[in-house]
N, C-alpha and C positions, 0 to 999 in steps of 0.2 A: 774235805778240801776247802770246805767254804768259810770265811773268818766267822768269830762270836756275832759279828756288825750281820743280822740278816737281813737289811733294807738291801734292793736292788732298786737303781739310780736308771729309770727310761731314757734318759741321756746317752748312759755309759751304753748301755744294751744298741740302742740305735748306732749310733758310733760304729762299732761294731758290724754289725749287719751294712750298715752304708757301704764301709770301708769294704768288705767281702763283695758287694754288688757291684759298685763301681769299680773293682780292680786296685783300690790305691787310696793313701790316706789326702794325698794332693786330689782326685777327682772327688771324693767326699768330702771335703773342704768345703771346693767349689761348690757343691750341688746344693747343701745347706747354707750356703755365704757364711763360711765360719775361717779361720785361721787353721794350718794344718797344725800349728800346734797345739790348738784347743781339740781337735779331734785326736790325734795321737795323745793327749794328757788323761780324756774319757777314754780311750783303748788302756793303755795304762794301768788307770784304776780300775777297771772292769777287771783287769787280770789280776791284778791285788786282792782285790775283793772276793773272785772266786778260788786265787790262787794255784790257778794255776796258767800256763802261757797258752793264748789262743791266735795268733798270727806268728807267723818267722817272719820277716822283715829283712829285706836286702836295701840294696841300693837303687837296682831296678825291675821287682817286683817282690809281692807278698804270696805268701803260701800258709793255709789254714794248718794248724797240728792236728794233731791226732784228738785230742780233746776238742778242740774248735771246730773238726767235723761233727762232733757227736755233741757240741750245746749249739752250735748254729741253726737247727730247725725245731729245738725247742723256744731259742731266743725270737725267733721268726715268730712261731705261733704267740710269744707272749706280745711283742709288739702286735702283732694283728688284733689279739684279744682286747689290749687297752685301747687301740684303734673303735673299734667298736664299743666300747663300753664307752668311750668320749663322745662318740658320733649318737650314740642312744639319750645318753644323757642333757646333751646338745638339744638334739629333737623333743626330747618331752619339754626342756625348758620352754622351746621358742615356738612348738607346733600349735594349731589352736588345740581347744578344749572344751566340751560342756554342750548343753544343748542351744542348740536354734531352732526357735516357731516362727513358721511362714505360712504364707494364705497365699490361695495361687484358684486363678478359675478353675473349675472343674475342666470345661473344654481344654484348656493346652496340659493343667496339672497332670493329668496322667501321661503325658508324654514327655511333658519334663523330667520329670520323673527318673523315667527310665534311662536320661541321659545323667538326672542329679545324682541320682543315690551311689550308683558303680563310681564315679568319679570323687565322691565325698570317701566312700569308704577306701578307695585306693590311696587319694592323696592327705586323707584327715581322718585316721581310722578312730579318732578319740572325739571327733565331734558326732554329737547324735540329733537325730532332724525330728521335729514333729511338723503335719503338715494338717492344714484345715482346708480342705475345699469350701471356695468360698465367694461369689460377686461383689460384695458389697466393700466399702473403703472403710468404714469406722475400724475393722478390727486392725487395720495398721496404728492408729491412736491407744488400741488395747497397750497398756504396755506387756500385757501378755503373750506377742508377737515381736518380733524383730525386725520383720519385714514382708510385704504385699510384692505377688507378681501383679499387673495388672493391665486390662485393654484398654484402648479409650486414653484419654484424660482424666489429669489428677489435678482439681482447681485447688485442697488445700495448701494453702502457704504455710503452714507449720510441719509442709513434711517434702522431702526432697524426694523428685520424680525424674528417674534416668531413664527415656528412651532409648531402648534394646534394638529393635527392631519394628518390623512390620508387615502385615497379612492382609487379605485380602478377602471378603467371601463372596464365594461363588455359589451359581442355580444349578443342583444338580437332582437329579433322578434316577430308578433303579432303570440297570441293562435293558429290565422285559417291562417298561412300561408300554403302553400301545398308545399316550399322544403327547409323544413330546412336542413340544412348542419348534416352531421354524424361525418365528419374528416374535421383534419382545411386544409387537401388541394382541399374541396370543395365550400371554398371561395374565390376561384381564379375564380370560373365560377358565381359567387351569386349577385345578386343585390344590392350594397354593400351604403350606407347614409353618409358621411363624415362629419364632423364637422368644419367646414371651409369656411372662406368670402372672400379668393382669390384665392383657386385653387379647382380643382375637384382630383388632386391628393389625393391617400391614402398614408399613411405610417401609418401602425398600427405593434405597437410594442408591443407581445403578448408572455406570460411567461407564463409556465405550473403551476398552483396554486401547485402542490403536492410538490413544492421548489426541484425539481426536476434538475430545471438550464435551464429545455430546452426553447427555446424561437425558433420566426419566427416570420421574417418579412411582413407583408403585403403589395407588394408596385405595386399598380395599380390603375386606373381610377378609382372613384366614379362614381354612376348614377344619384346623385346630391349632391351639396354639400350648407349646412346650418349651417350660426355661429349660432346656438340657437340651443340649445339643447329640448327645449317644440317642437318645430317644429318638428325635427328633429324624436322625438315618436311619433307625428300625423301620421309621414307620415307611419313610420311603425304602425302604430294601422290601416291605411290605408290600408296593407299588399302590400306597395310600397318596399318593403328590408329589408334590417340588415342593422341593425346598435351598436356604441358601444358607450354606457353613463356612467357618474358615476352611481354606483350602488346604492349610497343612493336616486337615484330620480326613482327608479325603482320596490321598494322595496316591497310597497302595489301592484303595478300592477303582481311583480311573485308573491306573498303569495297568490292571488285572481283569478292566472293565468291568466287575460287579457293581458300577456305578457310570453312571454317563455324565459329562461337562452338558449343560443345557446352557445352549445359546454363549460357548464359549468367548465369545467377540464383548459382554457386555459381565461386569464385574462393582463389586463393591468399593468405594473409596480406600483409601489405606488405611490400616486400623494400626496404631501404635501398641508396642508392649512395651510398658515399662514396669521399675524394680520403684517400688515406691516405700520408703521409710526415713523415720522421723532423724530429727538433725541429730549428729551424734554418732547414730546406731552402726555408722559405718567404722568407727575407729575400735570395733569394740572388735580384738582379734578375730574372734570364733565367727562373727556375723559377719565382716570381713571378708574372710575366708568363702564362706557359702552364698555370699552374694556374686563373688568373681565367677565361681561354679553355674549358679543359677544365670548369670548373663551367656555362659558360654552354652551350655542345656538350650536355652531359649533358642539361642542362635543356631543349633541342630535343629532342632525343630521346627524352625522358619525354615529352613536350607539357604542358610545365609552363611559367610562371612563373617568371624571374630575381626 
């Protein structure tokens, strides 16, 4: 039945299925903003072309034939099919692509983590991540990175520094210690955990949460001192001292109590996180992409606020 010409015209096909959905070659007209004549001209030729008649047509309504039952859900699925095949092709054009390197502390990187990676692979299943646990700021200048999470401040002027958010840390110790502190000038005598890879000094700078103003300084010896803050709560789950962490790595352990808030009333200044990379790096799709992710990541982690 079908002429020598075997091209099929997704026009004429649409047409068709339109006209069958809406009831009428006047409401598939409309739906498409086209003229009833242009849609009856592709009806038409669709039936020329397959040769044979696929609507009756009255005055006031349409009735499929017998043949237009039995190519209407094949024409359905080929329209669905090229649907998708436009919508795929669409996406590979414009989705990102390729790898992204980032450096990220070790303290929040593994919790970020776990909100970056599900969220990359759902919405960007073509970009791949590599990650460097990492304190220091020069490997954001590496150009072998793309972009630094980072605490603190970022005094370079050759690289763009967006603060995310902000944390806080807090004195905490295990459930079964036997002398937690009552007043903060009971932590001049206390077994105190430091956060630090060259000295055993303290210097804890501690601000009364009630924004009160008041603040003290802590400045004396540690009883060890550890750059890693996972250690750093071993040792206290040990019931080895106090110590003071961000609080979002803290969070399940007081809600479940295997850790206690010491001296909840008095707390660390704000500590900034920003997304820090070089000028540029943000126009480049793929980095883009996993920068937006990594701000929103961050932001779970804080329990914060997009």
């Amino acid at each position: 039945m079908v002429q020598d010409s075997r091209t099929i015209d997704l026009h004429e096909l649409r047409a068709f299925a339109s006209v069958v959905r809406h009831g009428g070659i006047t409401a598939a007209a409309r739906m498409h903003g086209l003229s009833k004549s242009t849609i009856s001209m592709q009806l038409t030729r669709l039936e020329a072309r397959l040769g044979v008649r696929l609507i009756e047509r009255t005055s006031r309504r349409i009735a499929l034939t017998h043949e237009g039952e039995q190519l209407l859900p094949r024409i359905q699925s080929i329209l669905a099919e090229a649907d998708h095949l436009l919508d795929e092709t669409l996406r590979a054009r414009t989705s990102p692509r390729g790898t992204v390197r980032i450096a990220v502390p070790p303290a929040l990187g593994g919790a970020l983590l776990e909100h970056l990676v599900p969220a990359l692979a759902e919405r960007y299943p073509d970009v791949t991540l590599i990650v460097q646990p990492s304190y220091d700021m020069d490997d954001v200048q590496d150009p072998a990175f793309d972009f630094a999470v980072r605490v603190g401040q970022v005094s370079d002027d050759g690289l763009v520094a967006s603060v995310i958010g902000s944390f806080a840390r807090i004195l905490v110790c295990s459930s079964t210690y036997n002398a937690v502190p009552s007043d903060i000038a009971m932590l001049a005598t206390t077994p105190l955990l430091a956060f630090s890879g060259t000295s055993t000094h303290i210097d804890w700078q501690l601000h009364k949460a009630d924004g009160s103003g008041a603040q003290v300084t802590l400045d004396h010896a540690s009883r060890v001192s550890v750059r890693d803050f996972d250690a750093l709560l071993r040792l206290v789950r040990a019931d080895l001292g106090i110590t003071m962490v961000p609080n979002f790595m803290v969070r399940e352990d007081l809600r479940s109590r295997r850790l206690l808030h010491v001296l909840p009333e008095w707390r660390s200044p704000p500590v900034d996180v920003l997304l820090a990379y070089r000028v540029g790096a943000a126009r480049i799709r793929r980095v883009a992409a996993v920068l937006e992710e990594a701000r929103r990541a961050v932001l779970s982690v804080l329990g914060q606020q997009a």
